[in-house]
ZAMARGU-4260 file (C-alpha; in steps of 0.2 Angstrom, whole numbers, plus 5000, padded with zeros to 4 digits):
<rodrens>
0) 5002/5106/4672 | 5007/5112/4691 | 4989/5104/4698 | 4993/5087/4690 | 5011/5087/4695
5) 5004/5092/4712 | 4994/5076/4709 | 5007/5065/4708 | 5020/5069/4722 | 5003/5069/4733
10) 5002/5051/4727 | 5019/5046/4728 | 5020/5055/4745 | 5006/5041/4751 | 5016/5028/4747
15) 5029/5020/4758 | 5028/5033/4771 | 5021/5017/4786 | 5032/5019/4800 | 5050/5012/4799
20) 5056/5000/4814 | 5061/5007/4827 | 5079/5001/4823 | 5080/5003/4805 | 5095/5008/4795
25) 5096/5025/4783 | 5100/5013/4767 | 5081/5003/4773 | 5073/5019/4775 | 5079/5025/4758
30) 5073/5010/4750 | 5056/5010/4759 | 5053/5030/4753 | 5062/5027/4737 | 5047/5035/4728
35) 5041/5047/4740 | 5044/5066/4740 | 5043/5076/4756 | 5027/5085/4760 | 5024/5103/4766
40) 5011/5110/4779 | 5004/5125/4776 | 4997/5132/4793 | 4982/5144/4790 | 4972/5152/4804
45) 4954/5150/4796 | 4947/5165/4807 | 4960/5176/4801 | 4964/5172/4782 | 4952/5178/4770
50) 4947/5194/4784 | 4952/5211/4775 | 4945/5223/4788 | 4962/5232/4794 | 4952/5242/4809
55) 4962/5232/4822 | 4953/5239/4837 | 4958/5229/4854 | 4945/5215/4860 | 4934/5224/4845
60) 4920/5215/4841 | 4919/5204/4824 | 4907/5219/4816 | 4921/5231/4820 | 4937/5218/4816
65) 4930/5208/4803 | 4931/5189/4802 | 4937/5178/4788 | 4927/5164/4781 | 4928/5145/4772
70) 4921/5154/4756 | 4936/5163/4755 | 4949/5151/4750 | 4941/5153/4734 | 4951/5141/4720
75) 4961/5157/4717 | 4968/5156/4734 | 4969/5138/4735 | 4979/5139/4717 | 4990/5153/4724
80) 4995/5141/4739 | 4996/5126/4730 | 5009/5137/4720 | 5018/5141/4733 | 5023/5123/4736
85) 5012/5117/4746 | 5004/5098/4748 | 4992/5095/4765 | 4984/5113/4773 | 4982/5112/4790
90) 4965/5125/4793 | 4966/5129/4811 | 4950/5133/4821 | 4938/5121/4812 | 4930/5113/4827
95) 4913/5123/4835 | 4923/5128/4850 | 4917/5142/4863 | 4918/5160/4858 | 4910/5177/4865
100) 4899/5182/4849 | 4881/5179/4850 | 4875/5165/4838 | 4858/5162/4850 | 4847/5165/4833
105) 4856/5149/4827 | 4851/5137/4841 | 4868/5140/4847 | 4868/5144/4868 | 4880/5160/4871
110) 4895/5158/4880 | 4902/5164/4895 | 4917/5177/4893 | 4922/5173/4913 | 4928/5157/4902
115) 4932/5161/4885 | 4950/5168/4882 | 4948/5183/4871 | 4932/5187/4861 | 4933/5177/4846
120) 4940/5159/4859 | 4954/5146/4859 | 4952/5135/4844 | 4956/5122/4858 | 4940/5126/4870
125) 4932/5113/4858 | 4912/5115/4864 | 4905/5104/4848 | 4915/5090/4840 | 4902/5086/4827
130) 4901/5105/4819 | 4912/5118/4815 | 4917/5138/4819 | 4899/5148/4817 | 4911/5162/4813
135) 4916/5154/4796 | 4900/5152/4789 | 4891/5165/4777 | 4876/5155/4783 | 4879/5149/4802
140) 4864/5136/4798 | 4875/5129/4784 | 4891/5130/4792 | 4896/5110/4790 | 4891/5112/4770
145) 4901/5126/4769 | 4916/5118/4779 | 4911/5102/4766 | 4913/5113/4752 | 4930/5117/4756
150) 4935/5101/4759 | 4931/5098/4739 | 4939/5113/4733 | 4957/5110/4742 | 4955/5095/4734
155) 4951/5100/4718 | 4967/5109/4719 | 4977/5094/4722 | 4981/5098/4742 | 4976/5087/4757
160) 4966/5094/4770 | 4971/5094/4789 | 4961/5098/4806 | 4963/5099/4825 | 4958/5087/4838
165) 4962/5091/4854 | 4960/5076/4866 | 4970/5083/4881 | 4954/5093/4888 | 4938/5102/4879
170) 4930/5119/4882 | 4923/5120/4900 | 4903/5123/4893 | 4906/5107/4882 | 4889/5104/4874
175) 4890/5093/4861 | 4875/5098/4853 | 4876/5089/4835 | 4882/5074/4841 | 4874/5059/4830
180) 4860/5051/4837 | 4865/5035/4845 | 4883/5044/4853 | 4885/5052/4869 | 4893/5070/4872
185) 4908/5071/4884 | 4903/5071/4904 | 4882/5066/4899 | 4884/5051/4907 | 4897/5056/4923
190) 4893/5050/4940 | 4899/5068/4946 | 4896/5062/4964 | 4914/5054/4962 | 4931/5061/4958
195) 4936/5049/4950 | 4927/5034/4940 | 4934/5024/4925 | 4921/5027/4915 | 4917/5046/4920
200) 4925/5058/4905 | 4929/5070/4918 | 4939/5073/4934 | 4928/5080/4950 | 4930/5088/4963
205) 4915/5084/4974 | 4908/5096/4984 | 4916/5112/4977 | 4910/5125/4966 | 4920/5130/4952
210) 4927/5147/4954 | 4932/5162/4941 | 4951/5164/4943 | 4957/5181/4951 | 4961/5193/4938
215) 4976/5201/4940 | 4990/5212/4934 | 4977/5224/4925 | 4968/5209/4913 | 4951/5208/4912
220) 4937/5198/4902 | 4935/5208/4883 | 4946/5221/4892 | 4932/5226/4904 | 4920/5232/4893
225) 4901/5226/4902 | 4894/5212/4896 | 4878/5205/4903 | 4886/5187/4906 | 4905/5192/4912
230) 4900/5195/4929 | 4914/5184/4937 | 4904/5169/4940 | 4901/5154/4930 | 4891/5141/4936
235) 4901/5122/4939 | 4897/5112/4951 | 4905/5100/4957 | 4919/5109/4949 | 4929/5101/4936
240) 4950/5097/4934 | 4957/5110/4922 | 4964/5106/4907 | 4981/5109/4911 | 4977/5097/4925
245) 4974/5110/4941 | 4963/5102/4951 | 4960/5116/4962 | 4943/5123/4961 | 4945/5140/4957
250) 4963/5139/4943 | 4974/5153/4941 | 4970/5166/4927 | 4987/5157/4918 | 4979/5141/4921
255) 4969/5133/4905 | 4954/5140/4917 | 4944/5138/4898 | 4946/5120/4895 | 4942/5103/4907
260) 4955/5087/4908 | 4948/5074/4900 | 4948/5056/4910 | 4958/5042/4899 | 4955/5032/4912
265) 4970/5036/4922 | 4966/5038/4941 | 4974/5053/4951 | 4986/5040/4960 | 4992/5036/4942
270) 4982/5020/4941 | 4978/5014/4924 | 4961/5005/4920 | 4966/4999/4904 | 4980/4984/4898
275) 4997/4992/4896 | 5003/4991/4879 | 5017/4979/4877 | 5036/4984/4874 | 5036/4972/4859
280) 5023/4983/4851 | 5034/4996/4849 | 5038/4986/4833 | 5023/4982/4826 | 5012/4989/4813
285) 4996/5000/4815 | 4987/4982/4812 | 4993/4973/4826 | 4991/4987/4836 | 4972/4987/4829
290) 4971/4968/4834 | 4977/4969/4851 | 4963/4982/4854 | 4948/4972/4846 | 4938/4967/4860
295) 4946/4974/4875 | 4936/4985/4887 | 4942/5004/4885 | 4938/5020/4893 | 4920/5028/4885
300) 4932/5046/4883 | 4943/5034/4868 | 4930/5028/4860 | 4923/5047/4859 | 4936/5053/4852
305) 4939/5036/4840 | 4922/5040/4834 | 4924/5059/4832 | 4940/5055/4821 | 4931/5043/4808
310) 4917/5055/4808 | 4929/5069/4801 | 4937/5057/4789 | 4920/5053/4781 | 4920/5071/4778
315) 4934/5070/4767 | 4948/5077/4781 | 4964/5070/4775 | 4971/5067/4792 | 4972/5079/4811
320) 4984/5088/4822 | 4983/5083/4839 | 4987/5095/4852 | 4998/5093/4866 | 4999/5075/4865
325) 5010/5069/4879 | 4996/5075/4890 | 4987/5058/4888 | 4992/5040/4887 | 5002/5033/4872
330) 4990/5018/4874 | 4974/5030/4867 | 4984/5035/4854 | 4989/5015/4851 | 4969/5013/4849
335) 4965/5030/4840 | 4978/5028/4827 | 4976/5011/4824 | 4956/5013/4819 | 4961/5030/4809
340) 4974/5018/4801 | 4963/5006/4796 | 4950/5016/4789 | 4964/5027/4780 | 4981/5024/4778
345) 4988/5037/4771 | 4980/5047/4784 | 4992/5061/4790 | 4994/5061/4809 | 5006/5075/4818
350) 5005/5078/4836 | 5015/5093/4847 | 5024/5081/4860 | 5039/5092/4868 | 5047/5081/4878
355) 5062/5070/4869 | 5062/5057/4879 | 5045/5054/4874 | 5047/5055/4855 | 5049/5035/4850
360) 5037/5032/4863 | 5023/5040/4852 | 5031/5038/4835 | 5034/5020/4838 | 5019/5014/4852
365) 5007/5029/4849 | 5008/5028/4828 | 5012/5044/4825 | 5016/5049/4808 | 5027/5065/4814
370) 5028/5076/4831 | 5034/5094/4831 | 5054/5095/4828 | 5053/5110/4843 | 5065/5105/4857
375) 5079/5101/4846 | 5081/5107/4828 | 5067/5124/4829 | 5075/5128/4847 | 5094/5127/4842
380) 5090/5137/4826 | 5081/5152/4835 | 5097/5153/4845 | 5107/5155/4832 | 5095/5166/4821
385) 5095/5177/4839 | 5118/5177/4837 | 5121/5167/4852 | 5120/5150/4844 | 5133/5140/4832
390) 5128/5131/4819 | 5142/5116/4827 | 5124/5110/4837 | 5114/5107/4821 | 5123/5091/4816
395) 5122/5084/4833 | 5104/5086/4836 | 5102/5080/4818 | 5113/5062/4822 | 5102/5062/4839
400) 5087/5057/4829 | 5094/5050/4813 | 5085/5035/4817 | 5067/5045/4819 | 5072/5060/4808
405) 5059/5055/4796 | 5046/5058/4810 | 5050/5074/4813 | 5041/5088/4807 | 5050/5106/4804
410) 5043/5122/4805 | 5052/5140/4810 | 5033/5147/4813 | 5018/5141/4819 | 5003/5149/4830
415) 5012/5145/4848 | 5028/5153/4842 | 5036/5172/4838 | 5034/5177/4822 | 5051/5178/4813
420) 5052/5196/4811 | 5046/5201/4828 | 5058/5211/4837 | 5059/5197/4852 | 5064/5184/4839
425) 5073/5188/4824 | 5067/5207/4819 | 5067/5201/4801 | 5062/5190/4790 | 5078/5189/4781
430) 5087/5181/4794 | 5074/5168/4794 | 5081/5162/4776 | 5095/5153/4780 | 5087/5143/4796
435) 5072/5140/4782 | 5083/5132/4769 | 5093/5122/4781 | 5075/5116/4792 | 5065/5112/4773
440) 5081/5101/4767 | 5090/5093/4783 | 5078/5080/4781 | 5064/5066/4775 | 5051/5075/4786
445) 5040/5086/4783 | 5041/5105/4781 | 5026/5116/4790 | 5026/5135/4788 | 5013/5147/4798
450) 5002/5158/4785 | 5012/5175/4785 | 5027/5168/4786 | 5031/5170/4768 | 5028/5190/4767
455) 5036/5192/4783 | 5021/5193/4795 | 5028/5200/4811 | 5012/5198/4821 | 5012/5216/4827
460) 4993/5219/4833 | 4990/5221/4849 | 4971/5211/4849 | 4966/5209/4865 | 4973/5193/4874
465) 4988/5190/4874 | 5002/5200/4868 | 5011/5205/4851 | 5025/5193/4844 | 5012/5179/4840
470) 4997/5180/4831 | 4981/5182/4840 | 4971/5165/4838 | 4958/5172/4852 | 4951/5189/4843
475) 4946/5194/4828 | 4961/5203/4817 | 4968/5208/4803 | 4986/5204/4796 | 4991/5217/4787
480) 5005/5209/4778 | 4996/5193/4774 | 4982/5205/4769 | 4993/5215/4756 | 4996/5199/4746
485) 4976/5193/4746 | 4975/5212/4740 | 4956/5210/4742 | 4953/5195/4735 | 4965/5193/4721
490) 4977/5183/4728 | 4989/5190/4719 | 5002/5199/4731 | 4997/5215/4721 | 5000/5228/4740
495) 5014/5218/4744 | 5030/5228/4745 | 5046/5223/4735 | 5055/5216/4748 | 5038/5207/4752
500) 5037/5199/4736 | 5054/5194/4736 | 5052/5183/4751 | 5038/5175/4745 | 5046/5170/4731
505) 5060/5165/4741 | 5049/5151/4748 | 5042/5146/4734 | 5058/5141/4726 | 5062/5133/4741
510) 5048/5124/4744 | 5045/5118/4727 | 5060/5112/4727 | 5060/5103/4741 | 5042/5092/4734
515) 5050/5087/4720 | 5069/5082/4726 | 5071/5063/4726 | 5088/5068/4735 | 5079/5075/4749
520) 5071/5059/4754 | 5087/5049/4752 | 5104/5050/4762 | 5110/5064/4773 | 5129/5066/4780
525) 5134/5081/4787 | 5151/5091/4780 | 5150/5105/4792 | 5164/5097/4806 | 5175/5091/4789
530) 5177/5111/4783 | 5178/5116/4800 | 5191/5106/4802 | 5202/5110/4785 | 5194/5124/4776
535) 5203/5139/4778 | 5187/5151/4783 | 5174/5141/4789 | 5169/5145/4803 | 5149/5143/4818
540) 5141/5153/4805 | 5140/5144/4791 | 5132/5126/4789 | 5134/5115/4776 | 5128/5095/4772
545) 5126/5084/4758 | 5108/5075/4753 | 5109/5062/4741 | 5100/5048/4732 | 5102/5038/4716
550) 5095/5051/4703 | 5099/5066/4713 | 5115/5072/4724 | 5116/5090/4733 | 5129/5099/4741
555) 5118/5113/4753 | 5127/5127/4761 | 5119/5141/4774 | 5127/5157/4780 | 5119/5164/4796
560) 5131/5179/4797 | 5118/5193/4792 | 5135/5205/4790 | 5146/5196/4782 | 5151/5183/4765
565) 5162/5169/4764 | 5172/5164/4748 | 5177/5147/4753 | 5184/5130/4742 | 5173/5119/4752
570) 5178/5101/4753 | 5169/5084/4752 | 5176/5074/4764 | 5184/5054/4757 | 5168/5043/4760
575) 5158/5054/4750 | 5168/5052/4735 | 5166/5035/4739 | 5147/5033/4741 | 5146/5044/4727
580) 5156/5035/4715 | 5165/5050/4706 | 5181/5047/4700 | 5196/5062/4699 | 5190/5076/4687
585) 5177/5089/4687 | 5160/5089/4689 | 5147/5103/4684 | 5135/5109/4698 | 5121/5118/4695
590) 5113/5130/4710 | 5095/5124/4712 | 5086/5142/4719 | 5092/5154/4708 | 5103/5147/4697
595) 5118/5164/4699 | 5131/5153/4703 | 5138/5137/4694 | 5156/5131/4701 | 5163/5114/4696
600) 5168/5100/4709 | 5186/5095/4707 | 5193/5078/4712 | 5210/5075/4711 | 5222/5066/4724
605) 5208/5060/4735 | 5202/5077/4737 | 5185/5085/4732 | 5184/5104/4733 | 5171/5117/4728
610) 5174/5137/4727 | 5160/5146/4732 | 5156/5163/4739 | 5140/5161/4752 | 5134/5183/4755
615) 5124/5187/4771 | 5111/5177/4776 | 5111/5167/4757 | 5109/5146/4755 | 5116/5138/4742
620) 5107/5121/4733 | 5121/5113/4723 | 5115/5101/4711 | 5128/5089/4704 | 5124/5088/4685
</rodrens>
């Protein structure tokens, strides 16, 4: 019964999620997502999710770490995720991308750890568009029908499936072996005498050889254990503009030294080679934007990467997550979105674009179904997760993007960020709980959680590259915690600790609530300022706000305070009465997560007033019955 409820919200979710006008109202929105439910992004590191080797060595090799594989998201797995309320997985690490273990008996040329971050590689060093990760294939020769497979079983178990495509740069020994006959790879056709051509994919820079960065500060390649091809030279010439857009010949070790900028046909005097895209198309749909394309000249790298998309779709992906996507032109992603668009509609499209300014350029010019939510909403609530935020700023950043909150995706964890409980962020999951409920109901958008997150993953290891607080995505590992709840294969949480399984079952109440809320796709207002202002009590630490739509209304409260409970008559302020028509008497309310405390609404001379006792670090979903 749960897969084919699963089923439906999936197929509700599809519908009436095109991009609103840029100056739509929240009653338009509402009627335009009337049948929609929100959706929530499961993040799952491929490498590191089905690996139960807990040797953890530093830079240790993937015989002596172990490496996880597509085959094990077994249906067990995929039923125990869906379950936990989840609707698209995002497997991280799919595309072949340059790494130090040796798959020459494959046809696969080795690669250079001079430019490989870690041993097991960047998921964004992309080296092969057409293929996937040799590392998560039983049989490397059958990596793409494994990766297939999987496709069909995420499906089967009525989630959606999302990838990478990371347009900004590719991995520096970019081969582009499987590419289909009649396609080019990136840079085979680059008149490398010039430093810059229209239709090069690459930037040059003649007459210089590309150069190791200078190691410093103790770091070496795999740590400095000898390797026959870590010799501090890798051969480039003319050398290449790194990714992060250095153009100096031998890139600083913080440099993305790995990857090369790709050319979108923007010169280094910031000359464009292509037609601008209209203001006015800031208002048009994926069609239009479609039309004004057809038949225009573009840059060969966009028509690449438009051809490497539809190839991933015919695969079965469900949609992509585009790295760093301010890093190039709103205008490609006009064009790449547009084609996804017309191939797939219901193709889910998130993009990391950091920059506010920035965000209704690329929702409402570059198509983009949602960007990360990072700069506003995650940033002010790790600040008051961390004690030195109030929970006064939530409300505003929420009212600065009411007219785009739709578009913004909310996560607390993903790969780039600290882990909840580690000691640099929170140093507990616990006080992750209220930030969770508040950043999984505040709005339409979607919710994305990082795999761990929901037994308290503190990413602990020390790998190799990098440092702890994040999860490694360059070496092979295990994770413990996550491990305890695959217990071998079982996916049953049968090693987790109590307090373990307690917070996964935290966040499957919450999120399954959240899928299947029509509230939570409907009207928001906030109530914190209101009890501020005349509720005896209230103070920074506690957030409150109201979701409503016609078959649903909730009252939702949050106390940050991880000491301390607040026993309150909270107060709906006038013109919430009024929109939601209740006349004077009492009205029963009914908590949604665990259902331990029931307090009636009260209405009576004008006023509307709930007691409630919020403890430490607790959320309350009230439910109006």
């Amino acid at each position: 019964m749960k897969h084919l409820k699963l089923i439906a919200l999936l197929a509700l979710f599809t519908m009436g999620c095109e991009d609103a006008p840029k100056n739509s109202t929240p009653t338009e929105k509402k009627t335009e997502m009337k049948e929609a439910r929100k959706a929530v992004v499961y993040q799952v590191f491929a490498r590191l999710f089905g690996n139960t080797n807990t040797t953890n060595t530093p830079w240790g090799t993937l015989e002596e770490n172990g490496v996880g594989k597509f085959a094990d998201f077994t249906p067990e797995a995929l039923e125990a995720i869906r379950d936990l309320g989840v609707t698209h997985i995002w497997y991280t690490g799919v595309p072949h991308h340059a790494l130090v273990t040796d798959y020459s008996d494959y046809g696969i040329a080795p690669d250079d750890p001079d430019v490989v971050k870690g041993r097991a590689g960047s998921p964004y060093a992309v080296k092969d568009y057409y293929n996937v990760n040799p590392d998560l294939a039983v049989d490397p020769d059958k990596r793409l029908e494994e990766f297939k497979a999987l496709v069909e079983r995420t499906h089967a178990a009525g989630m959606q499936v999302i990838i990478d495509i990371v347009p900004n740069h590719v991995a520096r020994n970019y081969e582009g072996k499987s590419t289909p006959e009649g396609k080019r790879p990136f840079g085979a056709d680059d008149d490398t005498s010039q430093a810059y051509l229209p239709t090069n994919d690459f930037y040059y820079i003649p007459g210089a050889e590309f150069r190791v960065p200078q190691w410093r500060d103790g770091y070496q390649p795999l740590g400095g254990e000898q390797h026959p091809m870590a010799d501090g030279r890798y051969r480039e010439v003319p050398a290449r503009w790194t990714g992060n857009g250095s153009r100096l010949a031998q890139p600083d070790m913080n440099d993305w030294y790995e990857t090369v900028k790709v050319n979108y046909g923007v010169s280094p005097e910031g000359e464009y080679a292509f037609e601008r895209l209209p203001e006015e198309y800031s208002n048009k749909d994926y069609k239009e934007h479609h039309a004004f394309w057809t038949g225009k000249e573009v840059p060969p790298s966009w028509e690449k990467f438009r051809d490497i998309a539809l190839y991933w779709l015919e695969l079965g992906v469900d949609g992509f997550r585009y790295d760093m996507a301010e890093m190039v032109p709103v205008e490609f992603w006009s064009y790449l979105n547009a084609h996804i668009k017309m191939v797939r509609e219901d193709a889910f499209l998130m993009a990391e674009v950091y920059n506010p300014q920035l965000y209704r350029t690329y929702i409402h010019k570059g198509k983009m179904d949602y960007l990360y939510d990072k700069v506003e909403l995650y940033d002010s609530l790790k600040h008051i997760i961390k004690g030195y935020g109030w929970t006064d700023h939530i409300p505003v950043v929420q009212n600065g993007l009411m007219d785009i909150e739709h578009h913004m995706l909310h996560f607390l964890e993903n790969h780039d960020e600290q882990r909840l409980p580690s000691p640099d962020f929170a140093g507990s999951a616990e006080k992750g709980k209220p930030a969770m409920v508040v950043s999984a109901t505040l709005s339409t958008s979607p919710t994305m959680i990082y795999f761990g997150q929901e037994v308290g993953e503190p990413g602990a290891e020390n790998a190799g590259f990098g440092s702890p607080t994040r999860t490694s995505i360059f070496d092979y590992i295990g994770v413990p915690h996550h491990q305890r709840w695959m217990n071998n294969g079982a996916f049953d949480g049968g090693m987790l600790s109590p307090e373990e399984k307690e917070l996964r079952d935290f966040y499957s109440r919450l999120l399954n609530f959240t899928i299947s809320s029509p509230a939570l796709m409907g009207d928001y207002r906030d109530i914190h300022y209101f009890n501020k202002d005349n509720t005896p009590g209230y103070d920074h630490r506690i957030y409150s706000f109201v979701r409503w739509s016609d078959q649903e209304k909730l009252i939702i409260v949050s106390n940050f305070d991880a000491d301390r409970s607040y026993e309150l008559s909270l107060q709906l302020p006038p013109e919430i009465i009024e929109a939601w028509k209740l006349d004077p008497g009492h009205y029963p309310l009914k908590e949604q997560l665990y259902g331990q405390q029931n307090p009636e609404l009260a209405i009576a001379n004008g006023q509307a007033r709930v007691p409630i006792r919020v403890g430490p670090l607790e959320s309350l979903i009230l439910k109006l019955e």
